[in-house]
N, C-alpha and C positions, 0 to 999 in steps of 0.2 A: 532547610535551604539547599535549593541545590549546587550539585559541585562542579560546575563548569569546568574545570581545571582538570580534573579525572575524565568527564567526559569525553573533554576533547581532546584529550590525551591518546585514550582509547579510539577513536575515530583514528588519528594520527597513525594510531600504533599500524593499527589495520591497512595503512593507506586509503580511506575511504575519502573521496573527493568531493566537497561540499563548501556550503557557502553559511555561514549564519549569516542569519537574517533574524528582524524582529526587535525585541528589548534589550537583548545578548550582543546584538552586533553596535548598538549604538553606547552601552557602559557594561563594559565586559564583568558579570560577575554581579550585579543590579539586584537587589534584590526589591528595591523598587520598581523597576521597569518590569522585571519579569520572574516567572514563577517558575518557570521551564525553559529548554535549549531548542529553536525552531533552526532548521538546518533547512535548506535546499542541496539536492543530493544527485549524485550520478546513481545510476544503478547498482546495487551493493554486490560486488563479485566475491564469491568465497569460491574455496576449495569444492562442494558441494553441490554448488549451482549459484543463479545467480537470483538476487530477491529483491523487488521495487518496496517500497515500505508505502504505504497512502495511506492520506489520511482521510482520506472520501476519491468516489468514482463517480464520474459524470453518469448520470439516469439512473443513479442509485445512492447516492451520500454517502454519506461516516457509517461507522459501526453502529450507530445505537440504529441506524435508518434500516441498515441490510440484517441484525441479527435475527429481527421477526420472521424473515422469511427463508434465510438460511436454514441449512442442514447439518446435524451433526456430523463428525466424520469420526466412527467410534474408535477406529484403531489408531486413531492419532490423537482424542480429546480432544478435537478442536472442530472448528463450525468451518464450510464453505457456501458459495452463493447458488441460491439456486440458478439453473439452467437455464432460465429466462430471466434474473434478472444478467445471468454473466452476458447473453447474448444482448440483452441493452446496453448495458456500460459497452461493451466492446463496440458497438454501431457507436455510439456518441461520442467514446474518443475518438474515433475516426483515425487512431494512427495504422499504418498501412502492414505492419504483424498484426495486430487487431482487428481489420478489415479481410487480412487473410484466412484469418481461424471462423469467420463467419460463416461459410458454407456448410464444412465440418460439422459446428455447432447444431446449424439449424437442423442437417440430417439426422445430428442425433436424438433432436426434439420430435423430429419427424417418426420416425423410429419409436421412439419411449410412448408415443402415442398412438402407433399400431398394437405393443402391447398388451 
């Protein structure tokens, strides 16, 4: 079962600014309603940097959709998107950091295909 109470304790702690939503938000702690804690979230600021968490990107879905065609990234263990699909998601969110890094991208598509 999960521990709501820890969770969002720890969100708290952080100051992470968010909204539950879901089976959490209507019987706090449910274990009927729900399996997991579904937050709605500002962007998470840390010390470090700052990190959006998604659970899917527009013209490309969830994890299990993008892991096919990701790439390892060795010196960190973990996987990124390849360079076409990054440069999809970012046209179809359409937000306007997103629409700016577009040029950039494409040159360096451009580029890795002179290669």
């Amino acid at each position: 079962m999960i521990d709501f109470a820890a969770l969002l304790t720890e969100l708290g702690r952080y100051e992470v600014a968010f909204i539950v939503v879901g089976g959490a938000a209507i019987a706090y702690g449910s274990a009927r309603l729900t399996q997991h804690l579904d937050i709605v979230y500002f962007t998470l600021v840390t010390s470090r940097g700052d990190i959006d968490l998604l659970g899917e990107i527009l013209a490309g879905g969830g994890y299990q959709d993008l892991r096919p065609q990701a790439f390892e990234l060795h010196i960190f263990q973990t996987n990124r998107l390849s360079l076409n699909q990054l440069i999809r998601s970012k046209r179809a969110t359409g937000r306007p950091k997103d629409l700016d890094a577009l040029s950039e991208l494409e040159a360096i598509r451009e580029e890795q295909g002179r290669s």
